[in-house]
C-alpha positions as CSV (number, residue, x, y, z in Angstrom):
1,X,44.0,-13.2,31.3
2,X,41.5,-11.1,29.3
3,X,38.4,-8.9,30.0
4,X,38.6,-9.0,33.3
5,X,37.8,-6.3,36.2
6,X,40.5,-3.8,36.5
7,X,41.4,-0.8,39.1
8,X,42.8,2.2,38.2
9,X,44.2,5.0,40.6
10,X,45.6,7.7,39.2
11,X,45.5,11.5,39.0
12,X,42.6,12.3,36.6
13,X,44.0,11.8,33.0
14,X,47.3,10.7,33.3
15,X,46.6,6.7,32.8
16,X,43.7,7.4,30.2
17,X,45.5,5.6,27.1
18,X,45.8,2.8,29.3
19,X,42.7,2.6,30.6
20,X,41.5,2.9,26.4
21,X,43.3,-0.2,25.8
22,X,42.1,-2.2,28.2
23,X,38.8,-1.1,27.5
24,X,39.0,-2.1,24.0
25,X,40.3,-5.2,24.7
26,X,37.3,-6.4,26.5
27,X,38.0,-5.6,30.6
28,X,35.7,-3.7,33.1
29,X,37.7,-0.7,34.1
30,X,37.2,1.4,37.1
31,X,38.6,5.1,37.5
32,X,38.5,6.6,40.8
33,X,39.7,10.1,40.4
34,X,38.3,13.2,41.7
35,X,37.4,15.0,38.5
36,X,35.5,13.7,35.4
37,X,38.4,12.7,32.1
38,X,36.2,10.9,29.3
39,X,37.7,7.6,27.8
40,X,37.8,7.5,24.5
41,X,36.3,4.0,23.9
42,X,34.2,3.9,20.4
43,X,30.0,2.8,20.7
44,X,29.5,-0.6,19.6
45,X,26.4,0.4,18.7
46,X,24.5,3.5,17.1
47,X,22.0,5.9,19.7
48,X,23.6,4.1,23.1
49,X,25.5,7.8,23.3
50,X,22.3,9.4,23.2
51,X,20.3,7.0,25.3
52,X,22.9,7.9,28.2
53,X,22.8,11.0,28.0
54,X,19.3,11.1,29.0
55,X,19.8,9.1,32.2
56,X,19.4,10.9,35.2
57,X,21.8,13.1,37.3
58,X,24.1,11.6,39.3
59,X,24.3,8.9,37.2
60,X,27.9,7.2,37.0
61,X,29.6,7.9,34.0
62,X,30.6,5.1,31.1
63,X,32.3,4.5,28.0
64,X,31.2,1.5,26.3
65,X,33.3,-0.4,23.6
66,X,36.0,-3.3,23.5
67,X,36.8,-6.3,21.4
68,X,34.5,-8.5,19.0
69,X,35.0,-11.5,21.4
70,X,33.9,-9.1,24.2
71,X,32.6,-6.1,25.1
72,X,34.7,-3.6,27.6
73,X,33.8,-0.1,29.4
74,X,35.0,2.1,31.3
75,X,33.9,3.7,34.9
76,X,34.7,6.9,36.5
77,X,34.1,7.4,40.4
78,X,34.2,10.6,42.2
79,X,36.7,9.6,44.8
80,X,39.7,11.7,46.6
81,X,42.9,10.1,47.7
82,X,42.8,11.9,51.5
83,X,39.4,9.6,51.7
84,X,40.5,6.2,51.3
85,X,37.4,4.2,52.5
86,X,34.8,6.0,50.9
87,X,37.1,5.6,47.4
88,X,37.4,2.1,48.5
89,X,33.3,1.6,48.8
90,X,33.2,3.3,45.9
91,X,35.2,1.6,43.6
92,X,33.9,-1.8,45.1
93,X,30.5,-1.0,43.7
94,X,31.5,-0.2,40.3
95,X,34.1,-3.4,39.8
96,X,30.8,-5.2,41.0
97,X,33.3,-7.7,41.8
98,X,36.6,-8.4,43.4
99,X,39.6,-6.9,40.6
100,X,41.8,-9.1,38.7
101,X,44.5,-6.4,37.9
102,X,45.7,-3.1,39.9
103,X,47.6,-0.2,38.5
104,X,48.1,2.7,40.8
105,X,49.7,5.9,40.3
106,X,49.2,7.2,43.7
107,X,50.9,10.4,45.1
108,X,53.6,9.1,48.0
109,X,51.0,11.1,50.5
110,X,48.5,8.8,50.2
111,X,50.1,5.7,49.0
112,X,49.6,3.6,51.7
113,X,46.7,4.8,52.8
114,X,44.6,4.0,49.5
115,X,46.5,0.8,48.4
116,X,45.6,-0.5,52.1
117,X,42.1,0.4,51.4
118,X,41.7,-1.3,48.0
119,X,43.9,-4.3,49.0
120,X,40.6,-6.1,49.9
121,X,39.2,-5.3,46.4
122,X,41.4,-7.4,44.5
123,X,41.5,-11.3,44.0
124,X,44.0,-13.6,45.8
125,X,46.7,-13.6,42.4
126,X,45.8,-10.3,41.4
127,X,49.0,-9.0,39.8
128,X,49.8,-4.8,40.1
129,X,51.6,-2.9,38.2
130,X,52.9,0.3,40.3
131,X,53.9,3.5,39.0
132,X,56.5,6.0,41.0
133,X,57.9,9.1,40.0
134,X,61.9,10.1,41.1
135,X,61.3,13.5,42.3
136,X,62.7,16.5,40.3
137,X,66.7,16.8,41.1
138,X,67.0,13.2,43.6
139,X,67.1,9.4,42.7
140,X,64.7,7.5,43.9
141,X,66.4,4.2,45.8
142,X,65.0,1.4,43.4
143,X,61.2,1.2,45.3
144,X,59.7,-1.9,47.1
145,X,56.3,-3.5,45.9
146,X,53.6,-2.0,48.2
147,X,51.4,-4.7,48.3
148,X,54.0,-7.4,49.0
149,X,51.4,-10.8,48.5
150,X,50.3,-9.6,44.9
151,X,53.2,-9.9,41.8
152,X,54.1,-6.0,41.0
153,X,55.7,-4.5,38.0
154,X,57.3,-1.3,39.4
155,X,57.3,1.4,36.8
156,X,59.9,4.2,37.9
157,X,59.1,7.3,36.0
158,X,62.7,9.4,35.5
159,X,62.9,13.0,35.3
160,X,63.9,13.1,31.4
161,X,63.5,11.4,28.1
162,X,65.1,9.0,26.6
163,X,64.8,10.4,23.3
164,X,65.4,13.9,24.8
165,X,67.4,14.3,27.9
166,X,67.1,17.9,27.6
167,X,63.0,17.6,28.4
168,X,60.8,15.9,30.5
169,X,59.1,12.4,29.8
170,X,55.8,13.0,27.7
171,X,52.5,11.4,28.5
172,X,52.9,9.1,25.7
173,X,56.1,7.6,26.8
174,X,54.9,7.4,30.6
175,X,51.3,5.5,29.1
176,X,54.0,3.3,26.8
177,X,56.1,2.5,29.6
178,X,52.9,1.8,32.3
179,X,51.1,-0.2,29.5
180,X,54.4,-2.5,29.2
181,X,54.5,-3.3,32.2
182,X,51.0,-4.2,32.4
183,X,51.5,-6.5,29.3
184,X,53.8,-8.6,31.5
185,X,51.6,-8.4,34.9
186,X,48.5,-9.9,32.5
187,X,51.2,-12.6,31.2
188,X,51.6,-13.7,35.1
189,X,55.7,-12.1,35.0
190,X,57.1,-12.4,38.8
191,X,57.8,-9.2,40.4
192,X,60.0,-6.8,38.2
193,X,61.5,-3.4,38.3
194,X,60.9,-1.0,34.9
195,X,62.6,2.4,34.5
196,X,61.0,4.8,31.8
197,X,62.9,7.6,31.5
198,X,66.3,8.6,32.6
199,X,66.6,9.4,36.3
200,X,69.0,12.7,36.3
201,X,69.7,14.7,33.5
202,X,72.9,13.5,31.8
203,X,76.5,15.7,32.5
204,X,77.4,17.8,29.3
């Protein structure tokens, strides 16, 4: 499955590499966050930067590149978690059709509350990949898929590197470790558990 329609939830940012793949590889991706974090998706062709920019205010924001078989983009919506519906309206305007792939990074406040909301949004088989974070000092028990009728890769983020257990997991390993998992929800993988990161600091 390629260049299809694809939500993102996540804090503004923090799935951006993933989102830039996907883009590039040809799918329709949609962004609700509450601030403004630009893609970095390379015009296909010369002036359509500068053309935008003279739309008018209020005007959804794009990106605009993708794949020689196909061409991909990316969307941002203005949407807040503690506002589920309107994010939900939102985003189904901009997917301009139902989604064929989830990933969520949703604080555990509003968790339910938004993946309810989008449930809707999404196609019969859509797969989701789900990203949750072990809280700083506890283990997480190993985390049941949300949206139980939909195949989910669960991404648990640890508190430390692998590479480093003296530090925190960078972005880059986080958007490697989401981006796998999102490899095997496109390949149509059942249901599966991923840990990035180690989840308690190791004993010296």
């Amino acid at each position: 499955m390629t260049g299809g329609r694809v939500l993102i939830l996540a804090g503004t940012g923090m799935l951006s590499e993933v989102a830039e793949v996907l883009a590039r590889e040809g799918w329709h991706v949609v962004l609700p966050s509450r601030r403004y974090s630009p893609i970095a998706v390379p015009e296909t062709r010369p002036g359509v930067a500068a053309l935008r920019a003279l739309r008018p205010p209020g005007h959804v924001r794009q990106a605009t590149g993708g794949s020689t078989d196909r061409q991909g983009r990316a969307i941002w919506v203005e949407a807040s978690w503690d506002r589920p519906r309107e994010l939900a309206r939102k985003a189904e305007a901009a997917l301009g059709g139902p989604a064929d792939l989830l990933v969520a990074w949703v604080h555990d406040q509003y968790r339910r509350s938004v993946m309810g909301a989008i449930e809707k949004l999404l196609t019969e088989d859509a797969p989701v990949v789900e990203v949750r974070a072990v809280e700083s000092g506890g283990l997480l028990v190993e985390p049941e898929p949300l949206l139980v009728t939909h195949p989910t890769q669960l991404v648990l983020l640890g508190t430390a590197s692998e590479n480093d257990p003296g530090r925190s997991l960078a972005h880059g390993e986080i958007a490697g470790g989401v981006m796998a998992a999102v490899r095997r929800a496109i390949e149509g993988h059942p249901t599966s558990l991923h840990q990035v990161g180690l989840t308690r600091p190791l004993v010296r």
